[in-house]
C-alpha positions in Angstrom: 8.0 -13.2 -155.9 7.4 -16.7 -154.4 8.6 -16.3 -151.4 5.9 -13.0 -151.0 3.4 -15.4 -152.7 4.0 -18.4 -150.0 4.1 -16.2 -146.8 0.9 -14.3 -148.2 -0.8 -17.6 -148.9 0.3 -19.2 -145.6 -0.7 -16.0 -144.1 -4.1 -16.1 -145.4 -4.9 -19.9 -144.2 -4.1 -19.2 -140.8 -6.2 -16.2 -140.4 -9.2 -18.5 -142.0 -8.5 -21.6 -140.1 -7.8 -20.2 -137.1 -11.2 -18.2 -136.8 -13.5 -19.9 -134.7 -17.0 -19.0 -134.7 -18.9 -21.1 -132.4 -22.6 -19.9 -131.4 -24.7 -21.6 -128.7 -27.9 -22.0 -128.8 -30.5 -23.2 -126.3 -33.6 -24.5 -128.7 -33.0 -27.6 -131.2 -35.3 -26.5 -133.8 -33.2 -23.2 -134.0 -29.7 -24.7 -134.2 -31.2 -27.6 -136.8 -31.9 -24.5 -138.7 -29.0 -22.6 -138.5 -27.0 -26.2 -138.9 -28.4 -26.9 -142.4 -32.0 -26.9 -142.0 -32.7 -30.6 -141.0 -32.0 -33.2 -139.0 -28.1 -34.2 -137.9 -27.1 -36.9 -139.8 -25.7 -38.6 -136.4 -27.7 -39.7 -133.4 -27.3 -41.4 -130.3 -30.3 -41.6 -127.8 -28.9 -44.6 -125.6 -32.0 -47.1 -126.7 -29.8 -49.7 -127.7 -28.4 -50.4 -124.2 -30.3 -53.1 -122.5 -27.9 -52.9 -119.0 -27.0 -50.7 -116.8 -23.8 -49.7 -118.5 -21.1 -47.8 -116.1 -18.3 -46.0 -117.0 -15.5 -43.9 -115.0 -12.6 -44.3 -112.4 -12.8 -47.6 -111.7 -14.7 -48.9 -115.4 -13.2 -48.5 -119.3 -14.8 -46.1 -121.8 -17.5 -46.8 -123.4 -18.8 -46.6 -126.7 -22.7 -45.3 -127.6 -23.3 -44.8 -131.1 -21.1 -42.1 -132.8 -19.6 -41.2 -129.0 -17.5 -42.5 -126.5 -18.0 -41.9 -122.8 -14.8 -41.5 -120.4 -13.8 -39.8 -117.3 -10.7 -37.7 -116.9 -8.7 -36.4 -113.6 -11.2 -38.4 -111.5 -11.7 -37.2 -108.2 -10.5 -38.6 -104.3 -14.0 -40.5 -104.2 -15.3 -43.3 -106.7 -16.5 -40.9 -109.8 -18.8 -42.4 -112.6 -21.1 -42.2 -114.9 -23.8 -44.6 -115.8 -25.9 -45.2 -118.8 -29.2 -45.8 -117.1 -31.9 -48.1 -119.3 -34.3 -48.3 -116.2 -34.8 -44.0 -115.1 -38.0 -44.5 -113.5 -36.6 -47.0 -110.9 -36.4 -43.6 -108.4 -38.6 -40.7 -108.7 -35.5 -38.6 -108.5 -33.4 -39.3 -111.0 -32.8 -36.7 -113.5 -34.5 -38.9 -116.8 -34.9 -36.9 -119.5 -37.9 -38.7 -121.4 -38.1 -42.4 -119.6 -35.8 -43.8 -121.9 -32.6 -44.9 -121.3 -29.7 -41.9 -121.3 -26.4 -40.8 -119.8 -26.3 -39.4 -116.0 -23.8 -39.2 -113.3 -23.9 -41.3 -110.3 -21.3 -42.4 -107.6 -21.8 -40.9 -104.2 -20.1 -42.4 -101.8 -20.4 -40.5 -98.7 -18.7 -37.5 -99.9 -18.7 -35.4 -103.3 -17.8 -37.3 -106.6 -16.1 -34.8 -109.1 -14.4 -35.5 -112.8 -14.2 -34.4 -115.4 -15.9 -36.2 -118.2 -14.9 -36.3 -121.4 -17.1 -37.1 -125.0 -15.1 -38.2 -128.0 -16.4 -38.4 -131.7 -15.2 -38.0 -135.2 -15.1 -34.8 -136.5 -18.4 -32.7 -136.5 -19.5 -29.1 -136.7 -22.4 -29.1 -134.8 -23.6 -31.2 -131.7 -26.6 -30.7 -129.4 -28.0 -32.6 -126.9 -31.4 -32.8 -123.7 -29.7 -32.3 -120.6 -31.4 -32.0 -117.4 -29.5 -31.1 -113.8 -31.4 -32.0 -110.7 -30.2 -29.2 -107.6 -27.5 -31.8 -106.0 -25.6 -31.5 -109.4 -23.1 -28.8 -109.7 -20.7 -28.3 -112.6 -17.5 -26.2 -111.4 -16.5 -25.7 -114.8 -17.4 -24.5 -118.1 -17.8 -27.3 -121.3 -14.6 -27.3 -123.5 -14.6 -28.3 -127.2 -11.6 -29.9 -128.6 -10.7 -26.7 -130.5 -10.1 -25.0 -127.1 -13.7 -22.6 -126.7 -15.2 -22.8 -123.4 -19.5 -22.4 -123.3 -21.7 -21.7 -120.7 -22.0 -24.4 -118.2 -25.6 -26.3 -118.8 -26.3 -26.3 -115.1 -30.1 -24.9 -114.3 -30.8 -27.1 -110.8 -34.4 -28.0 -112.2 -36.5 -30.8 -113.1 -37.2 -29.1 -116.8 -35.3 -30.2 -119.6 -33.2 -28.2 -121.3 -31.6 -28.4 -124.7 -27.6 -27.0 -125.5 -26.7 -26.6 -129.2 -22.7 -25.6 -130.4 -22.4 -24.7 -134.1 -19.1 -23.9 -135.7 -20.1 -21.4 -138.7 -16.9 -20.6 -140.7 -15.7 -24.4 -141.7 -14.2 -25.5 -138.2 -14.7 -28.6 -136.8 -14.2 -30.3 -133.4 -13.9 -33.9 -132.6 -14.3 -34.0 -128.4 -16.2 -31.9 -125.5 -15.1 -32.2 -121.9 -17.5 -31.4 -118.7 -15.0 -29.8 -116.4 -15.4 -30.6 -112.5 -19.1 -32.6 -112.1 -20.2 -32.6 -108.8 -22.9 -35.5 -108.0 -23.7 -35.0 -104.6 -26.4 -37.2 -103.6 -27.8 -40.8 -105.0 -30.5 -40.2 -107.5 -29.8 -36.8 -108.3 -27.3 -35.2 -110.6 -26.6 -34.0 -114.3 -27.9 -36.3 -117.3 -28.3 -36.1 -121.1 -30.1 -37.8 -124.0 -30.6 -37.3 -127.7 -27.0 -36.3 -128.7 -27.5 -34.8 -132.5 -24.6 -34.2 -134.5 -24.0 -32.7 -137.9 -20.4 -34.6 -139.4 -18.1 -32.3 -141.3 -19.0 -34.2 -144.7 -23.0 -32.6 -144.4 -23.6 -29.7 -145.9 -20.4 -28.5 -145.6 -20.4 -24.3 -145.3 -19.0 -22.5 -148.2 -15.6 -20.8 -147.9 -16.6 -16.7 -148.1 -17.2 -15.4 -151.6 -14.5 -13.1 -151.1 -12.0 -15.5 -150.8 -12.6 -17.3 -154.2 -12.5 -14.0 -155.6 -9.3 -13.0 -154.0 -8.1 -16.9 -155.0 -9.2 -16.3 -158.5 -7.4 -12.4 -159.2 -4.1 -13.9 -157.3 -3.9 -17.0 -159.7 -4.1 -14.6 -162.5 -2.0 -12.0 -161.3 0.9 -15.4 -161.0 0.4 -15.8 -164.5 0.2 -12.6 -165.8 3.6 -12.2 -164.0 5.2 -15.7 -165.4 4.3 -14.8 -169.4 6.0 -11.3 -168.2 9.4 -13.0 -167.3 8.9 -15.5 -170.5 8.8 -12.6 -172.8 
């Protein structure tokens, strides 16, 4: 009887925690409503940074806020990416709201490509502004840490656009990774600002009904079976 009880218990967890329901959505007020109906309690719009701050093949990580900025399987050119606090110093580049943000930059005479990689604690929900100007091309799709690819934010237009990833069933993630950026000309390319996030700890989505019931009967039915064997 324990041995049936452990493999159906260990049975059950890995079916739960091995679900992954991730939606995407493409409008913030949505997601903040599907997320738990208010803001994310983590933020990170770049404002603090008062330099041009690089960061990529040939500069360390860097830390903004709740995230940390780092390039992965750099390319054969000098790949970067730079957290801009002066946008309006070209017409071109991809700003999102004339504020400092995030955005790729490195051309050196040929095509730049990495693949950048965003690390935070863990979260179930992150959204960001993203804007990708037409020299800009992302080969590959995003990645979150728990393996789930999304569609690539890559729309070659000066509009900005907003990407939203919500875990529903309890999962959470802790990285996303931009797989094969392209930045092929100086003042264009792919950028991002106002990175939202909703940590683990908020709101945190109830387990299924179901499953306390289930929980609940099985606990019983152990008991029922011990007093059986004591009598």
């Amino acid at each position: 009887m324990t041995k049936r009880l452990s493999l159906l218990l260990c049975t059950l967890f890995f079916s739960v925690s091995s679900h992954a329901a991730l939606q995407v959505f493409t409008d913030r007020a949505t997601w903040q409503a599907a997320a738990g109906g208010g803001p994310g309690d983590l933020f990170e719009d770049f404002n603090s940074f008062t330099e041009d701050t690089f960061y990529g093949s040939q500069f360390p990580a860097v830390t903004a806020g709740f995230l940390t900025l780092d390039l992965v399987d750099t390319g054969p050119n000098d790949s970067s990416w730079l957290i801009d606090v002066a946008p309006d110093n070209f017409a071109s580049l991809p700003n999102i709201d004339g504020t400092p943000y995030a955005t790729t930059i490195g051309y050196q005479g040929g095509h730049t490509q990495a693949d950048t990689l965003m690390t935070f604690g863990n979260i179930r929900a992150l959204g960001f502004d993203y804007k990708d100007m037409s020299y800009s091309v992302i080969d590959g799709n995003l990645t979150t840490s728990l393996g789930d690819s999304v569609l690539r934010p890559q729309n070659n237009s000066p509009d900005v656009f907003f990407l939203g990833l919500l875990y529903t069933e309890g999962e959470v993630f802790n990285s996303l990774a931009w797989e094969g950026i392209f930045d092929r000309g100086i003042g264009f390319g792919f950028s991002m600002d106002n990175v939202e996030a909703y940590s683990a700890a908020l709101n945190p989505i109830p387990v299924p009904a179901a499953f306390w019931l289930f929980g609940t009967a099985l606990v019983g039915f152990v008991g029922f079976s011990r007093r059986r064997k004591l009598a």
